[in-house]
C-alpha positions in Angstrom: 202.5 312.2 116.9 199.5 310.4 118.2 199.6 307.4 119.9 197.7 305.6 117.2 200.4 306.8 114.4 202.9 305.5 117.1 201.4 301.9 117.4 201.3 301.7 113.7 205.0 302.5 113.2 206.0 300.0 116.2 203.8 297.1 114.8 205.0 297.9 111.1 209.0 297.5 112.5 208.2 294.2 114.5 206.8 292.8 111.4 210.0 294.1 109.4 211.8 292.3 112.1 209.7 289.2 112.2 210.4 288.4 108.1 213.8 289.5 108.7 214.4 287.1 111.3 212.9 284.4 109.4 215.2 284.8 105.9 217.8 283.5 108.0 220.2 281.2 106.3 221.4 279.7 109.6 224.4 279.9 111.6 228.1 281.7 109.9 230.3 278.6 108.1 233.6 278.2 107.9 234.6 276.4 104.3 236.5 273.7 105.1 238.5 271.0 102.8 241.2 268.6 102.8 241.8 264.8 101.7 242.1 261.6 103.4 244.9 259.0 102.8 245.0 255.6 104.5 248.5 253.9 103.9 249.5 257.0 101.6 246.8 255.9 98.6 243.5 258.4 98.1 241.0 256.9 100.3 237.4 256.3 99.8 235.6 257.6 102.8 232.7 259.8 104.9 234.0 262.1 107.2 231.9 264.2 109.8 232.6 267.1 111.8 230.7 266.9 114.7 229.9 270.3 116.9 231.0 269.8 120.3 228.0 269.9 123.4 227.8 273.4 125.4 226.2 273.3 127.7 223.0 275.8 127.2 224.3 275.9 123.3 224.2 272.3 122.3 225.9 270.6 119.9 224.7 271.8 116.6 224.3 270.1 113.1 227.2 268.1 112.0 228.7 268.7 108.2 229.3 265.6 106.6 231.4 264.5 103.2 232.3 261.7 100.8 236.0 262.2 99.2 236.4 262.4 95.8 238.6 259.8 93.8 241.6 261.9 94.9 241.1 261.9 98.7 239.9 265.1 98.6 236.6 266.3 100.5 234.4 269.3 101.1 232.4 269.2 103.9 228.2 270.3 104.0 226.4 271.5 105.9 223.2 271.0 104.2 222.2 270.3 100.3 223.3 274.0 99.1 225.5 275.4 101.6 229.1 274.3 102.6 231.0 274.1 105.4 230.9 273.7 109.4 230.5 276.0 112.1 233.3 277.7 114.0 234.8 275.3 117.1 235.6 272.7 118.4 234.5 269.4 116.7 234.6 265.7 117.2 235.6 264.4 113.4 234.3 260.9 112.3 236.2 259.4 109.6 235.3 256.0 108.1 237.4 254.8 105.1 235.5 252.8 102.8 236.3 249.1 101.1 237.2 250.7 97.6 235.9 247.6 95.6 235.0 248.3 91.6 231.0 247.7 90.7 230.2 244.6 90.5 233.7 242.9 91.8 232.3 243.2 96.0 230.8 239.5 96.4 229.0 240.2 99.9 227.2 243.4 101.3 230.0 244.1 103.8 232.9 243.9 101.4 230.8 246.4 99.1 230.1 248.8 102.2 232.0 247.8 104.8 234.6 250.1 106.5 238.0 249.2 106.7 239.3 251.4 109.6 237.1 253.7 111.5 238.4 256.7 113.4 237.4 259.8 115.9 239.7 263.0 116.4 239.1 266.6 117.3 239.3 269.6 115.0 238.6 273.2 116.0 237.4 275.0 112.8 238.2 278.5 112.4 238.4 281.3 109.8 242.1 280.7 109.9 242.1 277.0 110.2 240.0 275.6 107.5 242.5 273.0 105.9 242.4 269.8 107.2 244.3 266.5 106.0 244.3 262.8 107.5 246.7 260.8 106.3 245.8 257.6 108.2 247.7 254.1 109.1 246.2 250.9 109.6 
């Protein structure tokens, strides 16, 4: 084969390997779900698993959710895909005055958190369930 058939077949495979690289969804998720309680009731609330730093590595993109009505939540990791990636993580949780529309009479009792929290998770193919039942 001649060397010019040869560069041809090498440039056409690193350009095969260039688009390939670049229809990359991102990193492998884990699905992960739960609920929050505070005082045993459904809480209103945003949670955030944060990835933890390594060194050379980083942290990585955090997946964040708002529970549903039941306490229950689904964490994303962008607009169309779900979950967080496998480790270790630092988890923000920040339950949420649950006052109806219209009854909240300043900004902070609309918005306003009523307890604020930070625990670690590691997320894992076979740890993917996580509940907080939390206490004032």
């Amino acid at each position: 084969m001649s060397g010019r058939k040869v560069l041809c077949r090498v440039t056409a495979c690193a350009a095969m390997l260039t688009v390939a690289g670049c229809s990359n969804e991102g990193p492998v998720l884990v699905d992960v779900r739960g609920t929050v309680t505070f005082n045993g009731q459904p809480a209103p609330a945003e949670i955030m698993f944060e990835p933890e730093y390594t060194p050379g590595k980083g942290g990585g993109r955090a997946s964040t959710a708002r529970t549903a009505a039941d306490g229950s939540y689904r964490l994303a990791f962008t607009a169309d895909r779900y979950g967080a990636v496998p480790g270790k993580h630092r988890v923000l949780i920040r339950v949420l005055n649950s006052t109806k529309p219209g009854a909240a009479k300043t900004f902070e009792e609309a918005s306003g958190a009523v307890k604020s929290c930070e625990l670690e998770r590691t997320v894992s193919a076979g740890h993917s369930t996580f509940h907080f039942p939390l206490r004032w």
